[in-house]
Residue frames relative to the residue before (quaternion, step in Angstrom):
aa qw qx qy qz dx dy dz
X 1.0000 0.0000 0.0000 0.0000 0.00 0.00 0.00
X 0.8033 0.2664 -0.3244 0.4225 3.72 0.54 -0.65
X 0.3602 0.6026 -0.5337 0.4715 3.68 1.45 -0.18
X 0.8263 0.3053 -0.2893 0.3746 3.70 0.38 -0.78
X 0.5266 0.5119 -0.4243 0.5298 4.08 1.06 -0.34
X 0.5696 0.6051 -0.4022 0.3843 3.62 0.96 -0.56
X 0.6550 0.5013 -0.2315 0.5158 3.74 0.97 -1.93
X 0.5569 0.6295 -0.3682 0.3976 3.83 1.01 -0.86
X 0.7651 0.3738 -0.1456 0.5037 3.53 0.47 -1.40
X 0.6215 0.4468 -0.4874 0.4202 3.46 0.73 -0.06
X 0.4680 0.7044 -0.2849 0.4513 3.32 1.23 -0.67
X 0.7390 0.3673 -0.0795 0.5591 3.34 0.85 -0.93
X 0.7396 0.2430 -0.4215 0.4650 3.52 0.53 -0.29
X 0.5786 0.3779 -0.5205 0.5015 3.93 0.93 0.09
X 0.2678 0.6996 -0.4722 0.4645 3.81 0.46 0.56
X 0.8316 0.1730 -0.0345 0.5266 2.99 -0.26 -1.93
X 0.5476 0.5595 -0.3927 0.4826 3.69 0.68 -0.24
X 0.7191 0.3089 -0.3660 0.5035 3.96 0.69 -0.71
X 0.5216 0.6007 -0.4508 0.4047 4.08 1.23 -0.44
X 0.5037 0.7161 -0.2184 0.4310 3.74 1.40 -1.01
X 0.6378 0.4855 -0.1733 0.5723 3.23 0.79 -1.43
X 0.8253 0.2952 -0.2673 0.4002 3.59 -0.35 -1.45
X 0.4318 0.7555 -0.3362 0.3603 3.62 1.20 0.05
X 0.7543 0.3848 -0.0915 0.5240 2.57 0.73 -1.94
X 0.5619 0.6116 -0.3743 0.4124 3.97 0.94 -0.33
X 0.5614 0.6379 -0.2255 0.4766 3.37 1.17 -1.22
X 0.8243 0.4129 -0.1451 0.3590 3.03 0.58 -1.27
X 0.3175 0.6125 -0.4311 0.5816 3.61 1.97 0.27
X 0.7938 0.2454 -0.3916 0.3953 3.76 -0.26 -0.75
X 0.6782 0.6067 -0.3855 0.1527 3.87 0.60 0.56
X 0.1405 0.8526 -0.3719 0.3392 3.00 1.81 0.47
X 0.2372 -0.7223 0.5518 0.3427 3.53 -1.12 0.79
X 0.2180 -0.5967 0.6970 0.3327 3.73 -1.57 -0.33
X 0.6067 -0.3720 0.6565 0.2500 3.24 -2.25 0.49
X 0.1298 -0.7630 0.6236 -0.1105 3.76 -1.11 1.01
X 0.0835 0.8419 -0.4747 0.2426 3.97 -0.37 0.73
X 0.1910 0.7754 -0.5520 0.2398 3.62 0.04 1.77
X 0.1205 -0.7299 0.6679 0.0822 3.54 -1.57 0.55
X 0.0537 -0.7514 0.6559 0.0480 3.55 -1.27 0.17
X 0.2210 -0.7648 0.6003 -0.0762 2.89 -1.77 0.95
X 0.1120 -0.8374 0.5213 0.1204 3.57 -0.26 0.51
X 0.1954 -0.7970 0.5698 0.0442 3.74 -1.46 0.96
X 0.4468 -0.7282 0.4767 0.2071 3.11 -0.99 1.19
X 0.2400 0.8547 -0.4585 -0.0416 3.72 -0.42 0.18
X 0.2001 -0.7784 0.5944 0.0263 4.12 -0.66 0.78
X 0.4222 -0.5084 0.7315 0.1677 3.29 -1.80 0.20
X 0.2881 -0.7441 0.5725 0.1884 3.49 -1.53 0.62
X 0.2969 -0.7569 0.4882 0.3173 3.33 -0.53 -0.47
X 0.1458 -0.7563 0.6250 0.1274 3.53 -1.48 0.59
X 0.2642 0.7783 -0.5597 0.1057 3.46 -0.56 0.73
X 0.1721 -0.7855 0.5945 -0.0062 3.64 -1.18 0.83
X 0.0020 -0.8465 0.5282 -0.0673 3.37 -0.65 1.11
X 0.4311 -0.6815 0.5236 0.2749 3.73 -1.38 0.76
X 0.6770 -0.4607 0.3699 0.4388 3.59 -1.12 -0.05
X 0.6941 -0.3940 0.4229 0.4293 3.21 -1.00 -0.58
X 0.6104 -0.5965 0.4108 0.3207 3.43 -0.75 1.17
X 0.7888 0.4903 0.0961 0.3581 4.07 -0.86 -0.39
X 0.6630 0.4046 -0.0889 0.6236 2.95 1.55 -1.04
X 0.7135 -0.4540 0.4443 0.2957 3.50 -1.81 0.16
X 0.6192 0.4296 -0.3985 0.5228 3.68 1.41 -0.23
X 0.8351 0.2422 0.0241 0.4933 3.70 1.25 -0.57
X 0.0124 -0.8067 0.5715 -0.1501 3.13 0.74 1.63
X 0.3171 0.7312 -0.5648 0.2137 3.98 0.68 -0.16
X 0.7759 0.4592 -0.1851 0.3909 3.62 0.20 -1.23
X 0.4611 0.6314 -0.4250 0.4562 3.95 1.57 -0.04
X 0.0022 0.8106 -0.5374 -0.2326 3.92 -0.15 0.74
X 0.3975 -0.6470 0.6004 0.2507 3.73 -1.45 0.65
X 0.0823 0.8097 -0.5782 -0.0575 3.27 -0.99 0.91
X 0.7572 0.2721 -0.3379 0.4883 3.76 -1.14 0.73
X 0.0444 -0.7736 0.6271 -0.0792 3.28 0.47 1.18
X 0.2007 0.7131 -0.6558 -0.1452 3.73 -1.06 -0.68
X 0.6621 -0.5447 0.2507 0.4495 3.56 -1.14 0.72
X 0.6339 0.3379 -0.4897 0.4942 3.58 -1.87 1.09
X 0.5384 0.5723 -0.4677 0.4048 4.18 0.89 -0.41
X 0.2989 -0.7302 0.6048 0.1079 2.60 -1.55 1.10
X 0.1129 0.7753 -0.6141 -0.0951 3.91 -0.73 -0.36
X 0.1710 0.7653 -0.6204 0.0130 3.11 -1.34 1.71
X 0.2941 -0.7796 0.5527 0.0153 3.08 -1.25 0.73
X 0.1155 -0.8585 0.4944 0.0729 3.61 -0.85 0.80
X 0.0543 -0.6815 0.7125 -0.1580 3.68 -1.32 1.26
X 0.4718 -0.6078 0.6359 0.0607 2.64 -1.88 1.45
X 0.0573 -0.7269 0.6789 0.0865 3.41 -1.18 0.79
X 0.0781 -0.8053 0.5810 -0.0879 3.41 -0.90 1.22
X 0.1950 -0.7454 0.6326 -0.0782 3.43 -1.06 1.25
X 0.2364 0.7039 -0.6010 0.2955 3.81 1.35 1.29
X 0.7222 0.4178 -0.4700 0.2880 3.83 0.03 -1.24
X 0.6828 0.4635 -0.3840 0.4142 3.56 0.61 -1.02
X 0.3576 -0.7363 0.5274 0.2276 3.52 -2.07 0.19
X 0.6247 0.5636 -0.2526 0.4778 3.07 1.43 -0.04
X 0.6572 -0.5186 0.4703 0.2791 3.60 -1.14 0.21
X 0.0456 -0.8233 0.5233 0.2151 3.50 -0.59 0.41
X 0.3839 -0.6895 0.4602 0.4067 4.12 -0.90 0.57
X 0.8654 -0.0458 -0.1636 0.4714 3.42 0.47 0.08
X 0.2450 -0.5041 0.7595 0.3301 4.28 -1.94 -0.50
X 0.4059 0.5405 -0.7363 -0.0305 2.89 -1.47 0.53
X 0.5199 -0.6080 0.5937 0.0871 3.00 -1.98 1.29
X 0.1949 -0.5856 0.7808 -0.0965 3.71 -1.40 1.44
X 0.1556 -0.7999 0.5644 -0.1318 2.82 -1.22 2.02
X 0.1777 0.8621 -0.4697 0.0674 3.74 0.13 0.64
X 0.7012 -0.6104 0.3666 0.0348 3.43 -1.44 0.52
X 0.2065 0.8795 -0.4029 -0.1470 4.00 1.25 0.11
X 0.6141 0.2431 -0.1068 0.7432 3.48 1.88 -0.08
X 0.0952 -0.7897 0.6005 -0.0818 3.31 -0.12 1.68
X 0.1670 -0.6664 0.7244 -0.0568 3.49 -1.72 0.77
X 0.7480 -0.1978 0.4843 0.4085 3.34 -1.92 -0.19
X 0.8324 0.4159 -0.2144 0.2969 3.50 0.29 -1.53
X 0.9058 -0.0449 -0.2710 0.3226 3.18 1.24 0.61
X 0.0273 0.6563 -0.5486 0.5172 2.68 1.94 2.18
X 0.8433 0.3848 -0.2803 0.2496 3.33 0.20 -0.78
X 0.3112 -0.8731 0.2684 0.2625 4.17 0.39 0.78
X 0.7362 0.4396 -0.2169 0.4667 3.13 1.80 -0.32
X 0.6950 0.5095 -0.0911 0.4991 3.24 1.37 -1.48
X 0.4150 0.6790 -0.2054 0.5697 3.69 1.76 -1.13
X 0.7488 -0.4859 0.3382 0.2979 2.99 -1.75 1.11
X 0.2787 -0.8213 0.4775 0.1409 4.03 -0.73 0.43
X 0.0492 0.9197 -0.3754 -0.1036 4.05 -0.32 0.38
X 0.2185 0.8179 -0.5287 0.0621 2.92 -0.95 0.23
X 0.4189 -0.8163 0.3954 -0.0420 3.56 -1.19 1.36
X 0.2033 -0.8837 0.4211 -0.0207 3.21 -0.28 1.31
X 0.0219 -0.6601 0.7000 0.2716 4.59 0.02 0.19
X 0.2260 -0.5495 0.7893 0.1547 3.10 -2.47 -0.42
X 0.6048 -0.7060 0.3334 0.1573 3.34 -1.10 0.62
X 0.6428 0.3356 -0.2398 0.6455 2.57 2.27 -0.20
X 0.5757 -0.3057 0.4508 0.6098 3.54 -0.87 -1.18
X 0.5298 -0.5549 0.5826 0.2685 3.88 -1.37 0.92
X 0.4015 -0.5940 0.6948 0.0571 3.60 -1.00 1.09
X 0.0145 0.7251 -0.6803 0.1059 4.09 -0.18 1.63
X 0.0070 0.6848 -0.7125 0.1528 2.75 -1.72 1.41
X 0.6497 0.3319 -0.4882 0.4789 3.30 -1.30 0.78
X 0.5409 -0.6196 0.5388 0.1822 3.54 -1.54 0.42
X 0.7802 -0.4486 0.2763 0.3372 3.94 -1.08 0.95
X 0.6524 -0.4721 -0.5739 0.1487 2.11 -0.93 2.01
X 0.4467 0.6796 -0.5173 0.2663 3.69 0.34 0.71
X 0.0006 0.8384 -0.5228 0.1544 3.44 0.88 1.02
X 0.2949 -0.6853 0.6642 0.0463 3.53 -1.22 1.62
X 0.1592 0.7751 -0.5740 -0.2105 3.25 -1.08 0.00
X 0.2761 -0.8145 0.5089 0.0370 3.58 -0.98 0.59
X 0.3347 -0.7198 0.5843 0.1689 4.65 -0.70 0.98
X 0.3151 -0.6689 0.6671 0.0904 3.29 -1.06 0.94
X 0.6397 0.5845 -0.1562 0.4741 3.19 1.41 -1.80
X 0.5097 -0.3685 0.6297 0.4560 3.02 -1.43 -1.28
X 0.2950 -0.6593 0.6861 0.0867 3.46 -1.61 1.44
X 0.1828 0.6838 -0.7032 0.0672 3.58 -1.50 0.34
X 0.6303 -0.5923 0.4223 0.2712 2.79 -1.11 1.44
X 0.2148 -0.7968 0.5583 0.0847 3.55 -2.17 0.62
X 0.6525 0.1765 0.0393 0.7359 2.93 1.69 -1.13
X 0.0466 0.8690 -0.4456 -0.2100 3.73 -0.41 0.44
X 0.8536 -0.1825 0.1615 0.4605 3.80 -1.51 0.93
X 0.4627 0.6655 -0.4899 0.3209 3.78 0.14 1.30
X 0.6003 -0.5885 0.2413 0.4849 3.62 -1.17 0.49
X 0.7823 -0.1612 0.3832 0.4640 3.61 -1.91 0.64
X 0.9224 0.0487 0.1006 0.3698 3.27 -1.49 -0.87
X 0.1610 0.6509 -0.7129 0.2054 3.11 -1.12 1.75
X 0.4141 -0.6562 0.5895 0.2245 3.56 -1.36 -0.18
X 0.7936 0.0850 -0.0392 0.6011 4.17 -0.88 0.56
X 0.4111 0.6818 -0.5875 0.1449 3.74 0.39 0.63
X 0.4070 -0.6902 0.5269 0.2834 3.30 -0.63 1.78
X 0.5278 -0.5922 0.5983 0.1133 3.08 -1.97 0.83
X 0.0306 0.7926 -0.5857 -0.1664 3.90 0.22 0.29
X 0.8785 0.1228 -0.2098 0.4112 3.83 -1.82 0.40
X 0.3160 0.7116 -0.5406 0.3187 3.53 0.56 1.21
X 0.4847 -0.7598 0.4150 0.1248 3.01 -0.88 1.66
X 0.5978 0.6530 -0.1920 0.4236 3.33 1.77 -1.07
X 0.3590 0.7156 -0.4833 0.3540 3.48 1.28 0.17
X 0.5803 0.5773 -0.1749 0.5471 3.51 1.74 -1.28
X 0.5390 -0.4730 0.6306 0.2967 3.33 -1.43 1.22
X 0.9399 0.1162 -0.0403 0.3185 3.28 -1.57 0.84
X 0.6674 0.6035 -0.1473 0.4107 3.45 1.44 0.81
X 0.1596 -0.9276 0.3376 -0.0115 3.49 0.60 1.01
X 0.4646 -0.7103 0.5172 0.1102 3.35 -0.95 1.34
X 0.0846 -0.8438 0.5218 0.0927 3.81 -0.80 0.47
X 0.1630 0.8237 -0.5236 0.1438 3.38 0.51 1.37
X 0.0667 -0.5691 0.8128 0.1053 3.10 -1.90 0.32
X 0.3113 -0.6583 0.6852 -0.0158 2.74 -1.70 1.58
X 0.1770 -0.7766 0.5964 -0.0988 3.21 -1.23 1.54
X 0.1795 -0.7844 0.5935 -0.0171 3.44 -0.61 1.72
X 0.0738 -0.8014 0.5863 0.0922 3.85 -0.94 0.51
X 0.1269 -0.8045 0.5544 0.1711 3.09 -1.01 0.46
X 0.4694 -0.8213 0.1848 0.2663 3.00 -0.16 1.98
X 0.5412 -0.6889 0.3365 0.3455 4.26 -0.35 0.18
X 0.4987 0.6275 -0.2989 0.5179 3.40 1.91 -0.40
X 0.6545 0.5744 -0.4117 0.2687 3.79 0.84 -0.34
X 0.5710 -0.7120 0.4015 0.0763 3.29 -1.04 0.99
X 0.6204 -0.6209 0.2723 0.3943 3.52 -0.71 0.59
X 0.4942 0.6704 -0.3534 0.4260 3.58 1.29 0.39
X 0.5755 0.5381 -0.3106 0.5318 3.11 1.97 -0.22
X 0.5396 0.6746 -0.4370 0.2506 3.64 1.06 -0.08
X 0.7714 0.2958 -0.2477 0.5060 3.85 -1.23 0.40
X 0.8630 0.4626 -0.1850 0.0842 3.12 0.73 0.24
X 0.4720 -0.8197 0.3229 0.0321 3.49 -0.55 1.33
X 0.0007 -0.7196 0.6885 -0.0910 3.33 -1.44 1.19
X 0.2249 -0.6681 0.7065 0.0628 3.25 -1.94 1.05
X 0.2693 -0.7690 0.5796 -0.0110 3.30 -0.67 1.97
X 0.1141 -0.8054 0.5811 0.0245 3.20 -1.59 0.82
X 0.0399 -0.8313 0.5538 0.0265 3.56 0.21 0.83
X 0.0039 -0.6734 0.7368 -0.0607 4.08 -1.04 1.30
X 0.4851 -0.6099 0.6238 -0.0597 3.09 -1.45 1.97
X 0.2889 0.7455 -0.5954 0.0799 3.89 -0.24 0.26
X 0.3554 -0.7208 0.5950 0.0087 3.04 -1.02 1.32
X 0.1478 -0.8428 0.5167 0.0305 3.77 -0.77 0.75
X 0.4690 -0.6636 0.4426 0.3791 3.89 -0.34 1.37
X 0.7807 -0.2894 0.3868 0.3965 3.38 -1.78 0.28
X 0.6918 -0.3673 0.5608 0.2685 3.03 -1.78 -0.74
X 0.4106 -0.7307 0.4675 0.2810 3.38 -0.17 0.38
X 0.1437 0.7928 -0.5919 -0.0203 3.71 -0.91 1.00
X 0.5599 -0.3735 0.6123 0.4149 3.25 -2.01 -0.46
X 0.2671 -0.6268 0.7274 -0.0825 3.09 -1.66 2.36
């Protein structure tokens, strides 16, 4: 009997001896620690890029006037403001996409077909003559934007455009020809032009 109350209590005192231990282990992870933060706050925005024509109808935006009986040697010009006020940012480039929603001869054909090309002024253009035979005339200085090429193209880059600049407007008149070499295969016939201005942001930098 006591050979065996003996084995018992040893039992028990390595017990309470391994509860000791896992105590004392616990009690390592309760230690405090020293702690130390700052903040800062940043302001940050988006710009904007936006390009706009004149008013339809009007002397800033003769686009929508249609020309009708052309025959070869005709000219047809028309004038529109391009304006780079809503946006705040700079743009790296204009280039104009020319397309067809009621195609014809007159501008299927790349040589004989209607011909374009796009002039600004330094000032506002100075219109004369009466619907739709619209003159225009430079007070300013003229320099060329788009030079003497067929009607319908796609990404044609705009060259010496002031409107690249926030808040700065382009005075152009666009001048279609109908060349004098066309042939009687060019008669009756009819096209609905579409001309889209797109304006592209800056370059990308470090702010």
């Amino acid at each position: 009997m006591s050979l065996h109350l003996t084995t018992v209590r040893s039992k028990v005192l390595v017990s309470a001896a391994l509860l000791g231990t896992a105590a004392a282990a616990a009690g390592l992870g309760t230690f405090g620690s020293f702690t130390s933060s700052t903040s800062a706050s940043a302001s940050v925005s988006s710009g904007t890029v936006s390009i706009a024509l004149g008013t339809a109808n009007t002397a800033a935006n003769r686009f929508s006037v249609a020309a009708t009986g052309l025959v070869p040697g005709d000219t047809v010009q028309r004038a529109a403001t391009l304006t780079n006020a809503a946006g705040n940012q700079a743009l790296s480039s204009i280039t104009l996409t020319t397309n067809a929603t009621t195609s014809s001869k007159l501008d299927t054909d790349p040589t004989l077909g209607l011909q374009l090309k796009i002039d600004a002024c330094s000032t506002p253009w100075t219109e004369t003559g009466t619907a739709p035979a619209y003159v225009y005339t430079c007070s300013g200085t003229t320099r060329s934007v788009l030079t003497t090429r067929a009607v319908i193209g796609a990404s044609m880059a705009l060259t010496n455009m002031t409107a690249l600049a926030a808040n700065n407007t382009d005075n152009l008149v666009v001048t279609m020809t109908f060349p004098a070499a066309a042939d009687n295969t060019f008669q009756n016939q009819a096209s609905v032009l579409n001309f889209t201005f797109t304006g592209t942001q800056r370059a990308a930098a470090s702010q």
